[in-house]
C-alpha positions as CSV (number, residue, x, y, z in Angstrom):
1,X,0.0,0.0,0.0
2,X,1.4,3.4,-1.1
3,X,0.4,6.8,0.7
4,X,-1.6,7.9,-1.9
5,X,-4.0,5.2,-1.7
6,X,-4.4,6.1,2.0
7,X,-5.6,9.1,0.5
8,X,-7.6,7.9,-2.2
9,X,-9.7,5.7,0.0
10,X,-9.6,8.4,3.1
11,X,-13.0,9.4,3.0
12,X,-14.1,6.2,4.4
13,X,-12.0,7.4,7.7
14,X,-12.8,10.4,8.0
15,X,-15.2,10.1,10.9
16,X,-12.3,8.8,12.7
17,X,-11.3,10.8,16.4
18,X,-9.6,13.8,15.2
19,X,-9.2,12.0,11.5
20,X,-7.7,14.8,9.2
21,X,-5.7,15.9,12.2
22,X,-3.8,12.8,12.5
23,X,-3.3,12.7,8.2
24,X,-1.9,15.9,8.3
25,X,0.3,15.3,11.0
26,X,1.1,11.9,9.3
27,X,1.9,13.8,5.6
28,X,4.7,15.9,7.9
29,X,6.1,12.8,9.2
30,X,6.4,11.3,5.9
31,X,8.0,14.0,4.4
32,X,10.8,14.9,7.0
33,X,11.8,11.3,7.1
34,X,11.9,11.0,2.9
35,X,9.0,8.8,2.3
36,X,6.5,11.3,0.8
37,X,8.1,11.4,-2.4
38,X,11.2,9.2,-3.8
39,X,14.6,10.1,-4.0
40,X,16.9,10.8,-7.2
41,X,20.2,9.6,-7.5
42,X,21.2,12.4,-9.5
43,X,20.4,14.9,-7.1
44,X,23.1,16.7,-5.7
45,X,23.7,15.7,-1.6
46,X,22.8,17.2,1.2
47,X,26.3,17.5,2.1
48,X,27.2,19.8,-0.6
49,X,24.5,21.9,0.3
50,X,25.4,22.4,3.7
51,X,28.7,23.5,2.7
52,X,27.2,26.2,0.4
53,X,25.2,27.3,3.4
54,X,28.3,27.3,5.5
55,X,30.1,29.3,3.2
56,X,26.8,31.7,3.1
57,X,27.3,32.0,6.6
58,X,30.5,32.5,6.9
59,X,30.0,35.6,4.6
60,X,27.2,37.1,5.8
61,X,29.0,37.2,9.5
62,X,32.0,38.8,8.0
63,X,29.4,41.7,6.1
64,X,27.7,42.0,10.0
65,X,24.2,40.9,8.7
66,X,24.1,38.5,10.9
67,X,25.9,37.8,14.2
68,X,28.4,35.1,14.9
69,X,26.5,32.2,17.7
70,X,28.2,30.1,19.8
71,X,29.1,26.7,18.0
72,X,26.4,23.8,18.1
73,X,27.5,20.8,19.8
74,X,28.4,17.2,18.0
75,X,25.5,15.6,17.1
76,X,25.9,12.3,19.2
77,X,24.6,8.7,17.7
78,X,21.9,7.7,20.4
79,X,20.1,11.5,19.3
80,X,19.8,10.3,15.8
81,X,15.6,9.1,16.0
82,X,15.2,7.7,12.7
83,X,17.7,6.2,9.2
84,X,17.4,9.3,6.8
85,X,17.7,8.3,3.1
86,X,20.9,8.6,0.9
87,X,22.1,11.5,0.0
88,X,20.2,13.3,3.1
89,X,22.1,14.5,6.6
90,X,21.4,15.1,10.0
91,X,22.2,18.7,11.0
92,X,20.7,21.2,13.6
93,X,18.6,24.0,12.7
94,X,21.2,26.3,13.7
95,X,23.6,24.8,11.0
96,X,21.0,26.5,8.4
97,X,19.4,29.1,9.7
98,X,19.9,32.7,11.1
99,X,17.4,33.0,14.4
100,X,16.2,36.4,15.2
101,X,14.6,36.5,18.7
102,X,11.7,39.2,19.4
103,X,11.6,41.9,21.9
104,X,9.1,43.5,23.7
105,X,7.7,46.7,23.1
106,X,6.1,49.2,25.8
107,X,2.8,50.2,25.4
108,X,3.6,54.0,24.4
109,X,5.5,52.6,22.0
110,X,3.2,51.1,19.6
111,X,-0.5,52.1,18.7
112,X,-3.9,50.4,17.2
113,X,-4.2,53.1,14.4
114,X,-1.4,51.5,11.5
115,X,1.2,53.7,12.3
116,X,4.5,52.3,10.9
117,X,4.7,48.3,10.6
118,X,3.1,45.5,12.1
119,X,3.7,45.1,15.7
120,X,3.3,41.0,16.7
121,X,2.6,40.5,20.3
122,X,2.1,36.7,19.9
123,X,0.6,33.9,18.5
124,X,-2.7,35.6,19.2
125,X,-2.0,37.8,16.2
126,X,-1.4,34.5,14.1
127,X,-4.1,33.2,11.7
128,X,-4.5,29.9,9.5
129,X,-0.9,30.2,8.0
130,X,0.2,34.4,8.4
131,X,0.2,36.9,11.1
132,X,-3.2,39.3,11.3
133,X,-2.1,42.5,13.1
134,X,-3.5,44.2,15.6
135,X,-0.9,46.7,16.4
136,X,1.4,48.4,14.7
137,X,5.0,51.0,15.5
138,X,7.0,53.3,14.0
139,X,10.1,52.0,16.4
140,X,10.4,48.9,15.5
141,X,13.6,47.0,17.8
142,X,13.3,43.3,15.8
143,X,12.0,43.3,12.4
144,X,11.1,40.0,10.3
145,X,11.2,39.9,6.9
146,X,9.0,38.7,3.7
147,X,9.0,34.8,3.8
148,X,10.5,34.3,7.5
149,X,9.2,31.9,9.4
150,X,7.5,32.8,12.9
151,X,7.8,30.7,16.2
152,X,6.1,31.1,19.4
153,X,8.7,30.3,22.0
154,X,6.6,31.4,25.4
155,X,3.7,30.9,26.6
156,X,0.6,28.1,25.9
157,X,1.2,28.6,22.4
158,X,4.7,26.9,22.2
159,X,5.5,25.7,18.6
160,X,2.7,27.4,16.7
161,X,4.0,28.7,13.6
162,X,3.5,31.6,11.1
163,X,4.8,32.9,7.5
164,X,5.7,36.9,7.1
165,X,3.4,37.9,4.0
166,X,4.7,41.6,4.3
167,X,8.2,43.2,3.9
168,X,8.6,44.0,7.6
169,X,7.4,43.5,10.3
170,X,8.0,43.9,14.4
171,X,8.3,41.1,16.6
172,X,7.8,40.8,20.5
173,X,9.7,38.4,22.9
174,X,7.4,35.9,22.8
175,X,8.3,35.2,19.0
176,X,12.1,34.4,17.0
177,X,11.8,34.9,13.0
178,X,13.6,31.5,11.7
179,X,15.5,32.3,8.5
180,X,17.1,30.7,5.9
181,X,20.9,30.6,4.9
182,X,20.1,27.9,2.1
183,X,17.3,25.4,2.4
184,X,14.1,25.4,0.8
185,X,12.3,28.0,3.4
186,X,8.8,26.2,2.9
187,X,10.6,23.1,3.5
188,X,12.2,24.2,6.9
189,X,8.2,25.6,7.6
190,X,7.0,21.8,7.3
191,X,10.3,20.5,9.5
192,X,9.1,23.1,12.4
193,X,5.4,22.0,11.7
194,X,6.5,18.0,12.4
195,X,8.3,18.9,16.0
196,X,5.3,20.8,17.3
197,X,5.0,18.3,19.9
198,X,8.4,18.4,20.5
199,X,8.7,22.1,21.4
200,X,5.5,21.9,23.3
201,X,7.4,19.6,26.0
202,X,10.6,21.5,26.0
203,X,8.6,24.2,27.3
204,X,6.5,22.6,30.1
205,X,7.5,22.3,34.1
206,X,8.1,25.9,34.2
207,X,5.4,28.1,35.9
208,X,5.4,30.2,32.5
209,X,5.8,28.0,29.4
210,X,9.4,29.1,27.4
211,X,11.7,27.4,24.8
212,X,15.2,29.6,24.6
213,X,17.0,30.1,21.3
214,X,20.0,27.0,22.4
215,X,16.9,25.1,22.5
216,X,15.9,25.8,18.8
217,X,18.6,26.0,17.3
218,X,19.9,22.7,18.5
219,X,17.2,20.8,17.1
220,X,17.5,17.7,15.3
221,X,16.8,18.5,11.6
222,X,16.9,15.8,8.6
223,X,18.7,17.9,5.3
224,X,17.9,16.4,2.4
225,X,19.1,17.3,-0.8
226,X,17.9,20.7,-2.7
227,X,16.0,19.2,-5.6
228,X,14.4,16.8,-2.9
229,X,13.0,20.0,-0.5
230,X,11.0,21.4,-3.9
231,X,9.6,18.1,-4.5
232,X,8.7,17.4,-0.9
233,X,7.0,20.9,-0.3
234,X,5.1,20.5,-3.9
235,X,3.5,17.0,-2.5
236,X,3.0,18.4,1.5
237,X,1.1,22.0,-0.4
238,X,-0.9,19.3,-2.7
239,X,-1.8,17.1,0.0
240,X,-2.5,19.5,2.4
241,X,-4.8,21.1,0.0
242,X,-6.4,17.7,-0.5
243,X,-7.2,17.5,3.3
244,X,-8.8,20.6,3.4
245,X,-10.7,19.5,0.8
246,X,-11.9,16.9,3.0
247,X,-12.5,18.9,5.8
248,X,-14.2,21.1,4.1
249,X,-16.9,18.2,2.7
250,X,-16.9,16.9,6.0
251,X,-18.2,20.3,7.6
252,X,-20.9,20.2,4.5
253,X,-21.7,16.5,5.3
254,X,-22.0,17.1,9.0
255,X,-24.0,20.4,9.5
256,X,-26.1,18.7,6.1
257,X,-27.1,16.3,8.4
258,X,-27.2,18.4,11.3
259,X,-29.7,20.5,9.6
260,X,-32.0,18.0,8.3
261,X,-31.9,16.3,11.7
262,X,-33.3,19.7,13.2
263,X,-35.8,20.3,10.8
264,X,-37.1,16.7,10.7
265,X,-37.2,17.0,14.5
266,X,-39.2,20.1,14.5
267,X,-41.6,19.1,12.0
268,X,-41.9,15.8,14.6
269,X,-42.6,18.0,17.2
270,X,-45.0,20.5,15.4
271,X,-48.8,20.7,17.1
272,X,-50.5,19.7,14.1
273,X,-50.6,15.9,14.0
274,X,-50.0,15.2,10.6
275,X,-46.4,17.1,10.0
276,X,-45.4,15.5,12.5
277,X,-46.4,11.9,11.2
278,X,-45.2,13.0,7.6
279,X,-41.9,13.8,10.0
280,X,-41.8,10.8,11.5
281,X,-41.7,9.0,7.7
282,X,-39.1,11.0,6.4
283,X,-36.8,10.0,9.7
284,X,-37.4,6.5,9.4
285,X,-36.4,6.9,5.6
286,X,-32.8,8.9,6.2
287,X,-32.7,7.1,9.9
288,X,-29.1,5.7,8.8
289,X,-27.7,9.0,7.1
290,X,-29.3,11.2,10.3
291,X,-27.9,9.3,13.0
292,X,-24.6,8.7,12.0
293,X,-23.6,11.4,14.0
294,X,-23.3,12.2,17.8
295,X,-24.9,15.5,18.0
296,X,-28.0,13.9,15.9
297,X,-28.7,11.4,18.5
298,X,-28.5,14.0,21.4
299,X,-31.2,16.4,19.6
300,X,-33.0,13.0,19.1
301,X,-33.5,12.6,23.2
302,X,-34.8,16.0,23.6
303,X,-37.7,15.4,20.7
304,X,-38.3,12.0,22.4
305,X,-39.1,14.1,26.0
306,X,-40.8,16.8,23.9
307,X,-43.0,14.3,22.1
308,X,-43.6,12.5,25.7
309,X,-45.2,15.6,27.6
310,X,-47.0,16.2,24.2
311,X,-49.3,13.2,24.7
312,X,-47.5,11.7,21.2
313,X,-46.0,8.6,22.9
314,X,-48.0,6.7,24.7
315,X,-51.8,5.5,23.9
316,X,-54.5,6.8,25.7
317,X,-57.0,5.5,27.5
318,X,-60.6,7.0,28.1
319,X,-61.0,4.6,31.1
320,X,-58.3,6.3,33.2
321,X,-59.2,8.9,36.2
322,X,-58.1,12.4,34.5
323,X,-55.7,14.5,35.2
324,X,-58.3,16.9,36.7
325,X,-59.0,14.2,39.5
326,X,-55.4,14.2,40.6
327,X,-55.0,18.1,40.6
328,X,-57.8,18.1,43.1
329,X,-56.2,15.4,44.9
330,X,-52.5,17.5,44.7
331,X,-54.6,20.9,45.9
332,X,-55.9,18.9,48.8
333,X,-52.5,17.5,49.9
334,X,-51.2,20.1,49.4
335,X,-53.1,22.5,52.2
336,X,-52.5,19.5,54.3
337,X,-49.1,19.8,54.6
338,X,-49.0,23.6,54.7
339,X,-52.0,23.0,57.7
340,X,-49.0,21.1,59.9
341,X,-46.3,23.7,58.9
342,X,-44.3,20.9,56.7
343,X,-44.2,23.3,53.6
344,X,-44.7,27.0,53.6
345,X,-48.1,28.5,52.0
346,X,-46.6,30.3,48.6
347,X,-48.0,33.1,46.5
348,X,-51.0,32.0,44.7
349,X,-49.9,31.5,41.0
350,X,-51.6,33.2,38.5
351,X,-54.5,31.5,36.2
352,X,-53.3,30.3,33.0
353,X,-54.6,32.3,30.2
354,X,-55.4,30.7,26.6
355,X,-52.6,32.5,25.2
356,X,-50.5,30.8,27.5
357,X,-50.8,27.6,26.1
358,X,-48.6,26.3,23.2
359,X,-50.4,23.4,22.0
360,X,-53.3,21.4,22.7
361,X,-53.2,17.9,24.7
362,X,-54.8,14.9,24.6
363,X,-58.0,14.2,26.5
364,X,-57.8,14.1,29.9
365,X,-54.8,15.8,30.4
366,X,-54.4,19.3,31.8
367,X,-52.2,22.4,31.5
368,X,-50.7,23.1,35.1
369,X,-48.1,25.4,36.7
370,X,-44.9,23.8,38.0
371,X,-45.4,25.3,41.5
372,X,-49.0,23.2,41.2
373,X,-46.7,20.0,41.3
374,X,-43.7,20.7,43.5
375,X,-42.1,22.4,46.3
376,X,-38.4,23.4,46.2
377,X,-36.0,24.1,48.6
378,X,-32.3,24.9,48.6
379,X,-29.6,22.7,50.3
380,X,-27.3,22.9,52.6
381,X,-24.0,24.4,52.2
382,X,-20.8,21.7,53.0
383,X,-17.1,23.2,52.7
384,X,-15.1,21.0,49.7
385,X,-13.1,20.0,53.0
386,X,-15.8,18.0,54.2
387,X,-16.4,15.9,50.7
388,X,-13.1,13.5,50.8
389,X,-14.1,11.6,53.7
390,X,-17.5,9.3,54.5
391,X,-19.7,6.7,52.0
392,X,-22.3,9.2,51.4
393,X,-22.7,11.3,48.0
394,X,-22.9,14.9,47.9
395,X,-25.4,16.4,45.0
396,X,-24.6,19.6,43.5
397,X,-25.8,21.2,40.6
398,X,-23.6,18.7,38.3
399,X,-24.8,15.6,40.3
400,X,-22.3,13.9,42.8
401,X,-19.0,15.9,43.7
402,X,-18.0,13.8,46.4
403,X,-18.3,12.4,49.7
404,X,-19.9,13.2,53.4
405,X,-20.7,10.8,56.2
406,X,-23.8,12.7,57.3
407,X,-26.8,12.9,54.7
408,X,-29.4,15.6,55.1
409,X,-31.8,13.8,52.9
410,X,-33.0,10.6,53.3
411,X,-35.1,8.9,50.4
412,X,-34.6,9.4,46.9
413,X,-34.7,12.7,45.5
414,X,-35.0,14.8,42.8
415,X,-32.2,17.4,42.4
416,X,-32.6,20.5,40.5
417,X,-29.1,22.6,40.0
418,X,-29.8,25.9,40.6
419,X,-26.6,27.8,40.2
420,X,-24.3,28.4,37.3
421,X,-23.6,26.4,34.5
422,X,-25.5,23.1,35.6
423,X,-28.6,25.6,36.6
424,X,-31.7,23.8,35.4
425,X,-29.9,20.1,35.4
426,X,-31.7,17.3,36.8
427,X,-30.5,14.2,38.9
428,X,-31.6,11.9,41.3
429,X,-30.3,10.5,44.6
430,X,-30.3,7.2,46.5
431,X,-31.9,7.0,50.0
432,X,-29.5,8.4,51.8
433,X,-27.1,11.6,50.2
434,X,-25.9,15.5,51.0
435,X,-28.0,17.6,48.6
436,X,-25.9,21.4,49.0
437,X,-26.7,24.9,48.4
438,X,-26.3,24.9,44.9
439,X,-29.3,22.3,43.8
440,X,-32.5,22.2,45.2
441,X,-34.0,19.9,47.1
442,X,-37.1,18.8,45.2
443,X,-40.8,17.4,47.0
444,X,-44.1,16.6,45.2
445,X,-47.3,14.2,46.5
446,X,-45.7,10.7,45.2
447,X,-48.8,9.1,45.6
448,X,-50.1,11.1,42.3
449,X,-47.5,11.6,40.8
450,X,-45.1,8.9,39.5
451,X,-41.9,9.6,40.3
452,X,-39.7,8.8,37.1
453,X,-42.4,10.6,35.2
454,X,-41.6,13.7,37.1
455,X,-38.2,13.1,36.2
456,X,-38.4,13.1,32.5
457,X,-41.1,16.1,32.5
458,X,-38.4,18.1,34.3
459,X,-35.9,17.5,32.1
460,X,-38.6,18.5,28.9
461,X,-39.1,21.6,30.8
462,X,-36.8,25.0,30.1
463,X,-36.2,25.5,33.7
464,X,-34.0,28.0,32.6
465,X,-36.4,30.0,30.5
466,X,-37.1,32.4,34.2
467,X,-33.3,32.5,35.0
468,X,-31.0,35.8,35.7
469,X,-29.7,37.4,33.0
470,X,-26.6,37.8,34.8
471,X,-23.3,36.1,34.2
472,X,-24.0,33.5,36.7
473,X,-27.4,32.1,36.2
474,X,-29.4,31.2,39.1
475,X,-33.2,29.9,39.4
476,X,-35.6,30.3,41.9
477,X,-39.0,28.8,43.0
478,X,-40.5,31.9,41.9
479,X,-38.9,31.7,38.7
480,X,-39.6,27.9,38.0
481,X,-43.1,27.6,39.6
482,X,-44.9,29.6,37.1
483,X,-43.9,27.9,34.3
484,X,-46.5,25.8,32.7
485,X,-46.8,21.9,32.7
486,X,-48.8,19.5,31.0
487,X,-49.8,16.9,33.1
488,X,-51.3,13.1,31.6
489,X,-53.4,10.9,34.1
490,X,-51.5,8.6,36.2
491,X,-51.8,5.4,34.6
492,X,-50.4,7.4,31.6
493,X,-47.5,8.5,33.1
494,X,-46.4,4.8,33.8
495,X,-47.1,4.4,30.1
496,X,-44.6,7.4,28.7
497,X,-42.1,6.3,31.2
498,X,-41.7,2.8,29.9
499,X,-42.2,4.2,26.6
500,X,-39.6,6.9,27.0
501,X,-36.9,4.2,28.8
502,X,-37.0,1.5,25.9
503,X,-36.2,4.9,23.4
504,X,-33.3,6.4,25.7
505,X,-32.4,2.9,25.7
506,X,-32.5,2.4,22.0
507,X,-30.0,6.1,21.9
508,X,-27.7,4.7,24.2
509,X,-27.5,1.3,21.9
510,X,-27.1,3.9,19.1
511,X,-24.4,6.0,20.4
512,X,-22.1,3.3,21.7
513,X,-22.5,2.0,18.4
514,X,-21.1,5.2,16.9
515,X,-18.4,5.2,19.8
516,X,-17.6,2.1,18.5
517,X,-17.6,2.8,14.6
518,X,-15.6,5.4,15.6
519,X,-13.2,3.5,17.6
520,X,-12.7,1.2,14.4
521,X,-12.3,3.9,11.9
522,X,-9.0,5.4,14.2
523,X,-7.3,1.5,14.1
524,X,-7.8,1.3,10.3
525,X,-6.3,4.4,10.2
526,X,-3.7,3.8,12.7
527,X,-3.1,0.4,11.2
528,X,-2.8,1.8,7.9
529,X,-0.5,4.6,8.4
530,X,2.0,1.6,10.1
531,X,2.0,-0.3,6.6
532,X,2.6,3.0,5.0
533,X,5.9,3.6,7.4
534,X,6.8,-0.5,7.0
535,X,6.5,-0.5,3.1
536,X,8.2,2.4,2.6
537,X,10.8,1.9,5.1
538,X,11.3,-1.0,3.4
539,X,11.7,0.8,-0.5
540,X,14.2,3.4,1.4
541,X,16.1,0.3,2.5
542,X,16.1,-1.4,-0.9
C-alpha cells in the first residue's frame, strides 16, 4: 500500500477521532523522514549543500548581517531518531538558519491606528498560516522579513507557527523569525510544523511555558538534498490542499445532516398531528444517514421528552381517572401539609390564560403550573473540606461531587441545580445523600405523581427559560413555579415512562454503536499509516 492510496480511500476514515488531524500530521512525518516522495540519484547531496550554506554563513557574519553564535555541539549517535535516506544529513537547525529573537515593546511605543509596521505581540496575532495585526509601531527593535518563518517560544502557544506575507514586520519576545541561509524556506516551515509536539514539552515544568534560542537551534533537523526540498514541499502544499478539501466536505456532510436532523425533529414536534407523522416517515427513511452522527442522536432525546409531555408517545386510554381528579387530589394534599407547617403557604400563581398555552393535549390531560406540582427548597452548604471523607454522595448542581458521612436527605430525590452552569440540570439520589446549596431539594405528593415521570417532565421543561440574566445564572421557586406543565393521568404517566426508557435505551444502543464505529475507523487508520511507514521503510532500504 502506497500513501496515496491512503488518501484515495480516506474518505471512508474520516469520521475517525480527530481523523484529518492525524493525516496531516502523518503527511509531515512522511516528508521529513523522505517517504512522501522518492529520491533521485542524480540529485546533488545534502552534504554539498550544507557547505554552500556554510560558506553563506560565513560571509554574511564577516558583512555583520548576521551575528556570529556560539558553535552547536556534535551531534551524538543515540540522538539520531530515525535512518534518513541517501544522499540526506542530520544537521541542527542552527547549521542552516539565522534565528532572530523578538523583543518586547512598551505600550507607548506602539499604537492600534497603522502607524508604521506590524507590531506581533504573539501567536494571538497569528491566523491559519500568516500573522493578522492588531498593532502596529514606528520604532520597531526586531524586524522579520518577507517569507521568514515565525515561532512562538513562550507561553501556551509553544511551537505554533507563522509565514511573514509583508516586507517587515516587528516582533515581541514571545516570537524568534527563523530564516534561511540555504534550504528550501517552505521546507524548513514543514520540519518546524512535524516537531510541534516536541517544542511543546521543551517548554513545560516551568510556571510560565518558554523554549530559549539553544533550544531551537539545536534541534535535530533531517537535510535532504535541494531538488528533494521542492519536490517534498510541492507534495506536503498538494496534499495539504487535498485534506482541506476533506475537511471542508466533512463540515458540509456534517452540519447537512445536522440541519435535516433539526428540521425533521421540529416538524416531529410540530402541534398539528400530521407534519409531525409526515416527520416521522421521512426519519425512518434517512434514519441511517441522520444518526450517523453524535450530535444527531442528542437532539434525538430531547424530541423523544418533547414528544412524551405532548401526549404523542404513549396510547390513551378514556377509562383512566383524569388528570383533573389528581389536581384536586395535589390541591388537597397540598393545604395538608401547609396546615401542619411541613411546607410554607406560597403566592398564589396566576390562572393560565389561553394565550399561554402552546399546544393542545390529549383528552384528559391538563395544563398546570410547576409550582401546582412541587415544592423546592435549597440545600445545605458543606465546605469541599468535608467531601473527601464518609460513603455518602454529595449532589450539587452537576450531580455527585464527592463524599460526606452525614446525609441531610434521606429517600430518593429529585435534584434540581440551581446555580451556574449546571442551573436547570436534573438528577436523582439514593436514600440516603448530602443535597448542597447549589441544587434544590425537590418534593411533590408521590402518591399522584409517579416519580420517574416527574423526572423526565423536568428534564422536557426549560427550567432555565425564568433564570438571571446575569453572568452566573441562578433559578428560583418563583422563577420555576410559574412555568406551565402539561400533566397526563396517572396510569399514563407509567405508560410514557416505559415508553420513554426502551427509546433512551435504544440512543444509548445507538451512540455506543457510533463510539464504537468510531473507535474502528481510528485503528484502520492507525493500522494503515504503520503499513505505510513498513513499506516504505522497506523501499528506502532497498
Amino acid at each position: 500500500m502506497t500513501p496515496q492510496l491512503l488518501f484515495d480511500n480516506f474518505e471512508r476514515l474520516a469520521d475517525a477521532p480527530d481523523a484529518i488531524p492525524k493525516l496531516r500530521a502523518m503527511i509531515l512525518q512522511l516528508a521529513v523522514q523522505g517517504k512522501l516522495v522518492p529520491q533521485d540519484p542524480d540529485d546533488e547531496p545534502a552534504s554539498v549543500l550544507l557547505e554552500k550554506i556554510a560558506s553563506e554563513k560565513e560571509r554574511l557574519i564577516k558583512e555583520e548581517k548576521i551575528r556570529k553564535t556560539e558553535p552547536l555541539s556534535p551531534i551524538r549517535a543515540d540522538e539520531i531518531p530515525y535512518e534518513v535516506p541517501e544522499g540526506w544529513e542530520w544537521i541542527r537547525l542552527g547549521d542552516c538558519v539565522d534565528l532572530i529573537s523578538g523583543q518586547h515593546l512598551l505600550s507607548n511605543e506602539y499604537n492600534e491606528e497603522e502607524r508604521g509596521i506590524p507590531y506581533l505581540t504573539g501567536p494571538a496575532d497569528f491566523g491559519i498560516a500568516h500573522p493578522i495585526p492588531t498593532k502596529w509601531t514606528e520604532n520597531p527593535k526586531v524586524v522579520a522579513r518577507l517569507h521568514d518563518l515565525l515561532l512562538t517560544v513562550k507561553g501556551a502557544g509553544i511551537g505554533k507557527t507563522n509565514i511573514v506575507n509583508t516586507d517587515a514586520l516587528c516582533i515581541s519576545r514571545q516570537l524568534m523569525a527563523i530564516r534561511t541561509l540555504g534550504a528550501n524556506q517552505r521546507c524548513l516551515h514543514i520540519y518546524i510544523q512535524s516537531q510541534f509536539g516536541a517544542l511543546q514539552n521543551m517548554g513545560l515544568g516551568i510556571a510560565i511555558p518558554g523554549i530559549g534560542r539553544k533550544d531551537v537551534l539545536g534541534l535535530l533537523l533531517p537535510l535532504s538534498p535541494f531538488s528533494e526540498q521542492e519536490r517534498i514541499v510541492a507534495k506536503v502544499d498538494q496534499l495539504m490542499a487535498l485534506c482541506d478539501e476533506l475537511e471542508e466536505r466533512k463540515k458540509r456532510r456534517d452540519e447537512g445532516r445536522v440541519n435535516l436532523n433539526a428540521a425533521c425533529l421540529h416538524e416531529l414536534t410540530s402541534p398539528e398531528p400530521q407534519k409531525s407523522r409526515k416527520a416521522w416517515k421521512r426519519i425512518q427513511s434517512h434514519f441511517d444517514l441522520l444518526y450517523e452522527t453524535p450530535a444527531n442522536v442528542a437532539a434525538l432525546r430531547k424530541s423523544i421528552l418533547q414528544l412524551a409531555v405532548m401526549g404523542r408517545l404513549a396510547p390513551q386510554d378514556p377509562s383512566d381517572e383524569p388528570a383533573s381528579a389528581l389536581i384536586e387530589k395535589i390541591a388537597a394534599e397540598k393545604e395538608r401539609l401547609i396546615k401542619e407547617g411541613k411546607i410554607k403557604k406560597g403566592k398564589p400563581l396566576a390562572p393560565i390564560r389561553p394565550d399561554e398555552v402552546p399546544y393542545e393535549v390529549p383528552e384528559g390531560w391538563v395544563w398546570v403550573r410547576l409550582g401546582d406540582l412541587i415544592h423546592v427548597t435549597s440545600g445545605q452548604a458543606l465546605p469541599r473540606s468535608k467531601m473527601s471523607k464518609g460513603s455518602i454522595p454529595v449532589f450539587g448542581g452537576n450531580g455527585i461531587t464527592g463524599y460526606h458521612n452525614e446525609a441531610n436527605v434521606e429517600a430518593l430525590t429529585i435534584v434540581i441545580g440551581r446555580v451556574g452552569f449546571y442551573c436547570g440540570s436534573i438528577h436523582e439520589t439514593p436514600k440516603n445523600a448530602w443535597i448542597t446549596d447549589n441544587a434544590f431539594i425537590t418534593a411533590f405528593p408521590e402518591n399522584f405523581l409517579f416519580r420517574a415521570f416527574v423526572v423526565w417532565l423536568l428534564r422536557a421543561t426549560n427550567l432555565r427559560k425564568n433564570d438571571s440574566a446575569t453572568a452566573q445564572p441562578v433559578i428560583s421557586g418563583s422563577k420555576i413555579y410559574p412555568l406551565l406543565i402539561p400533566l397526563p393521568p396517572l396510569p399514563e404517566q407509567k405508560r410514557i415512562v416505559a415508553k420513554v426508557d426502551r427509546l433512551m435505551t435504544l440512543c444509548d444502543q445507538l451512540e455506543s454503536q457510533l463510539a464504537q464505529l468510531q473507535r474502528d475507523c481510528d485503528a484502520l487508520l492507525s493500522a494503515i499509516v504503520n503499513h505505510i511507514e513498513t513499506v516504505t521503510q522497506s523501499s528506502c532500504q532497498e
